[in-house]
C-alpha positions as CSV (number, residue, x, y, z in Angstrom):
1,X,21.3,98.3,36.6
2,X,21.6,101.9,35.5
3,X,24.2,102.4,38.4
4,X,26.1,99.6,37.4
5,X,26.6,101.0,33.9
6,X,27.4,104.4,35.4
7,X,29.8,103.0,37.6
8,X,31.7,100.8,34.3
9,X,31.4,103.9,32.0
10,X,33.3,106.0,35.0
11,X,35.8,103.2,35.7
12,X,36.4,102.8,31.4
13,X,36.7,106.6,31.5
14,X,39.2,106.8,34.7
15,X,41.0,103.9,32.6
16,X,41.5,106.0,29.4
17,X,42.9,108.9,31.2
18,X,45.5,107.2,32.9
19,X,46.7,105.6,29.5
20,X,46.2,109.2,28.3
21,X,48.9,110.7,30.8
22,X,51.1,107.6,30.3
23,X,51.4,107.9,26.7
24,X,51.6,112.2,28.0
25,X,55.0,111.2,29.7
26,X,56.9,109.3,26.9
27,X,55.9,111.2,24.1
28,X,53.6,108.4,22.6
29,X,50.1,108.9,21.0
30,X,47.5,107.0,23.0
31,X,46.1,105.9,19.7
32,X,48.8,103.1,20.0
33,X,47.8,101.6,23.2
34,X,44.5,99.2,22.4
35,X,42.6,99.0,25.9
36,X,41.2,95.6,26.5
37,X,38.6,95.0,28.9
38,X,39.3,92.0,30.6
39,X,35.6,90.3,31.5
40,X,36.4,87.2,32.9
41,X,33.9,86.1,35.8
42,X,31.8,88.9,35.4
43,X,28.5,88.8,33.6
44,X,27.2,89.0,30.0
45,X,25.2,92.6,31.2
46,X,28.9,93.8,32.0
47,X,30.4,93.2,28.5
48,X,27.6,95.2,27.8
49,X,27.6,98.0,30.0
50,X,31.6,98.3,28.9
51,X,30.1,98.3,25.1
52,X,27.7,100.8,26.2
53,X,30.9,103.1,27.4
54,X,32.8,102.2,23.7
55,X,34.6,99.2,24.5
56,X,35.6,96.8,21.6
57,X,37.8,95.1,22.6
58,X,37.5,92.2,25.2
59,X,39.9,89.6,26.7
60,X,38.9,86.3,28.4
61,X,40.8,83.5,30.3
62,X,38.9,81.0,29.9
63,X,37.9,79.3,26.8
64,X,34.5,77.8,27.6
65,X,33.6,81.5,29.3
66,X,34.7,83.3,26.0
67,X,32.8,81.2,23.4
68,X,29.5,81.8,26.2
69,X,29.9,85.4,25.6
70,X,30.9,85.3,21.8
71,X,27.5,82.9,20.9
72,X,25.6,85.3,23.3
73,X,26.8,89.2,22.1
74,X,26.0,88.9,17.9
75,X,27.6,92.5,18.0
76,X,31.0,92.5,16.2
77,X,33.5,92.7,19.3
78,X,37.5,92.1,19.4
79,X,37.6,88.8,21.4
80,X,41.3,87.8,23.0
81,X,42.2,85.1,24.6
82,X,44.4,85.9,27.1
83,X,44.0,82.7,29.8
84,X,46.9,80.0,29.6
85,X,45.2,77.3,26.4
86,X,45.4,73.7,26.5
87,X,45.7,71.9,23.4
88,X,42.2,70.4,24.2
89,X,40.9,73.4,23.9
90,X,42.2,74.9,20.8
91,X,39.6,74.2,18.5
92,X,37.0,75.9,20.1
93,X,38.8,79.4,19.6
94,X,40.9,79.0,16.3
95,X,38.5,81.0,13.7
96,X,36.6,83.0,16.3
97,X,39.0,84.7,18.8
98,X,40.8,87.6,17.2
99,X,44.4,87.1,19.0
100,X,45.5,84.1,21.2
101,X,48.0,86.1,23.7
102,X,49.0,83.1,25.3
103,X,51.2,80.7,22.7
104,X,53.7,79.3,25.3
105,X,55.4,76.2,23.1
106,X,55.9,74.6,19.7
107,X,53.5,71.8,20.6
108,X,50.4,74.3,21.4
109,X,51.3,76.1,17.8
110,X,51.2,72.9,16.0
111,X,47.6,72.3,17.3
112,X,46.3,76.1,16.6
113,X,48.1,75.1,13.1
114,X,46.5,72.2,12.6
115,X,42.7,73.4,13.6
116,X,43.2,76.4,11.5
117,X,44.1,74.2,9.0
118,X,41.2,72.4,9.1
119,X,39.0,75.8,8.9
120,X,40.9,77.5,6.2
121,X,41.7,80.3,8.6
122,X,44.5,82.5,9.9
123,X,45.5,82.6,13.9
124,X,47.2,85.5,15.0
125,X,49.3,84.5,18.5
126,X,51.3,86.1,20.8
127,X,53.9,84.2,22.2
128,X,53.7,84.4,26.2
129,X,57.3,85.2,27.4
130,X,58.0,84.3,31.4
131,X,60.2,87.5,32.1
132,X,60.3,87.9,35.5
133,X,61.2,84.1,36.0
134,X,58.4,83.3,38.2
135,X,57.7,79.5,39.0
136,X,53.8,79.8,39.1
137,X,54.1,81.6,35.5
138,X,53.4,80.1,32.3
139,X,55.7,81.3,29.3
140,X,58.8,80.1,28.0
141,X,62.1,81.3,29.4
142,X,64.1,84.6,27.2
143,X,66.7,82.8,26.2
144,X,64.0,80.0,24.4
145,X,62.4,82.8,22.5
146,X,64.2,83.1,19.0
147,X,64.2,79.1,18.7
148,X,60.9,79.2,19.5
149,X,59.8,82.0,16.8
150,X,61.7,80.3,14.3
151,X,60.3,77.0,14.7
152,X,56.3,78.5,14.8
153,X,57.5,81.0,12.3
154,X,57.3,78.2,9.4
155,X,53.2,77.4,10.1
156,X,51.5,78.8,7.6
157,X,48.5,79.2,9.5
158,X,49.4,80.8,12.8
159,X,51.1,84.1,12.3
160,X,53.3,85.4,15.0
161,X,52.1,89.2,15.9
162,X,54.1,90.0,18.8
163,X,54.9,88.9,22.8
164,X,52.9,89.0,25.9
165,X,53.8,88.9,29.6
166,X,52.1,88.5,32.8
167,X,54.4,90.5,35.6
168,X,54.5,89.8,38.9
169,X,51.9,91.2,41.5
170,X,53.5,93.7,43.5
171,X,52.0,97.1,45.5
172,X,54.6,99.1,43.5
173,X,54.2,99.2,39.9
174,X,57.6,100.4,39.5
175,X,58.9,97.2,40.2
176,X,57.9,95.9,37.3
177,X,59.0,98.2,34.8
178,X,62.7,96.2,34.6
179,X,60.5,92.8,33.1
180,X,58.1,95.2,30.6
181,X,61.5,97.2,29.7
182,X,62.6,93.5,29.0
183,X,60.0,92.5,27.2
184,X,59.6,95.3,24.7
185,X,63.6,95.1,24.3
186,X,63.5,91.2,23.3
187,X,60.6,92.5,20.4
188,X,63.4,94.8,19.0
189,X,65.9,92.2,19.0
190,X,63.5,89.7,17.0
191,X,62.6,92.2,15.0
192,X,65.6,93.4,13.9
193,X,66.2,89.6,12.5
194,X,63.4,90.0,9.9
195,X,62.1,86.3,10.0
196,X,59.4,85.7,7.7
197,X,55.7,85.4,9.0
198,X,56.9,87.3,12.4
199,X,55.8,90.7,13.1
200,X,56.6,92.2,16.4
201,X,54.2,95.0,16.3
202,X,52.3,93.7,19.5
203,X,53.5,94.0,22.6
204,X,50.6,92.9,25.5
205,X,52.1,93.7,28.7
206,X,50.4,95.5,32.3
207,X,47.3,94.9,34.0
208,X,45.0,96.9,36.3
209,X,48.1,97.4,38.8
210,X,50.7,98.6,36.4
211,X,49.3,99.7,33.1
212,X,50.6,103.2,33.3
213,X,54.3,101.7,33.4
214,X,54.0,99.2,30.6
215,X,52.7,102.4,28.4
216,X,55.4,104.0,29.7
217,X,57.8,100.9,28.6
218,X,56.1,100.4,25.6
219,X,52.9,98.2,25.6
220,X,50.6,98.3,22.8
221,X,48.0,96.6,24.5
222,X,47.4,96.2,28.1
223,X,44.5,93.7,29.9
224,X,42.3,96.0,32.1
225,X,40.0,93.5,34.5
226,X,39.5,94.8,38.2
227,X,39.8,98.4,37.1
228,X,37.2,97.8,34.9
229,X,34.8,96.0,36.5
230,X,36.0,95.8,40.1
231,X,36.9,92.6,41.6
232,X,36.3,89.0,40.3
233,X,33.2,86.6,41.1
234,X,34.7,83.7,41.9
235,X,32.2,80.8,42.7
236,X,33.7,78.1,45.3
């Protein structure tokens, strides 16, 4: 087990250097860039290991495998949801997980609005933006976005923290730094309309893959899985 550990500690630490040189190249503080460690498949011990290393901040795809983990680590931890939500679903997470990344229509904000209602309590969301275009993506389309904010913007109960993209998998990072430049640019441009209850100071975008170029484009958070942990356990 110690290896184990020694091995997540070295990846987290490998990790944080390479945002470090990002942020190095555009001039940004690394301060800005929240790291999350994205645990999905991988065991409780490894959430643990990572916490050992300093890691806070955790992201899940699943919502049955992210309330497992929350009712099992009592240690205050930043839980996202970062998996696609069905409506089904919602209540199990409004309350508990920190920031839903993955708000992809009015319908799914209406049900985080109604459950957090219901518990007196506040959802942050991201609102899940399909730039690249991608059929097997979830997210609405750019030109949907502003309709789309304005309509969740009036829920009193879900506040609207910023935008979140999953980008294409590709060898060379590079390619995607035309849908992260995207991204961050339709976060100005909703910005700049000062709608009330929107914020746009989140911008989730890069994965193990391309993390150094969403820095480099602008991401305040990126979703750090197989770079963390190493490759997923997938069960057949």
């Amino acid at each position: 087990m110690d290896e184990r550990i020694n091995e997540i500690a070295q990846n987290i630490k490998i990790v944080r250097d390479n945002i470090e040189k990002a942020c190095s190249r555009c001039g940004r503080d690394p301060k800005e860039v929240t790291l999350i460690a994205v645990s999905k498949t991988k065991p409780v011990e490894d959430v643990r290991a990572a916490m050992a290393a300093g890691m806070e901040y955790f992201g899940e795809n699943k919502v049955q495998e992210l309330t497992m983990k929350m009712d099992t680590i009592t240690e205050p931890l930043h839980w996202n949801m970062i998996g696609h939500l069905q409506k089904n679903k919602v209540k199990y997470i409004v309350g508990r997980a920190e920031l839903i990344h993955s708000v992809d229509s009015l319908d799914l904000a209406q049900k985080i609005q109604s459950e957090a209602a219901k518990k007196n309590a506040v959802a942050n969301i991201l609102l899940e933006v399909n730039v690249s275009g991608e059929e097997s993506k979830f997210g609405i389309r750019p030109e949907q976005l502003e309709d789309l904010v304005r309509q969740i913007a009036v829920l009193p109960n879900v506040h609207i923290k910023g935008l979140m993209t999953v980008a294409p998998f590709t060898e060379d990072p590079e390619e995607n730094r035309q849908y992260f430049r995207n991204l961050r640019n339709l976060a100005v441009d909703i910005k700049s309309k000062n709608i009330d209850n929107v914020t746009m100071s989140v911008l989730s975008m890069g994965m193990t893959g391309d993390y150094m170029v969403a820095i480099e484009e602008g991401a305040t958070m990126v979703r750090v899985g197989t770079g963390i942990f190493g490759e997923r356990n997938y069960v057949c």
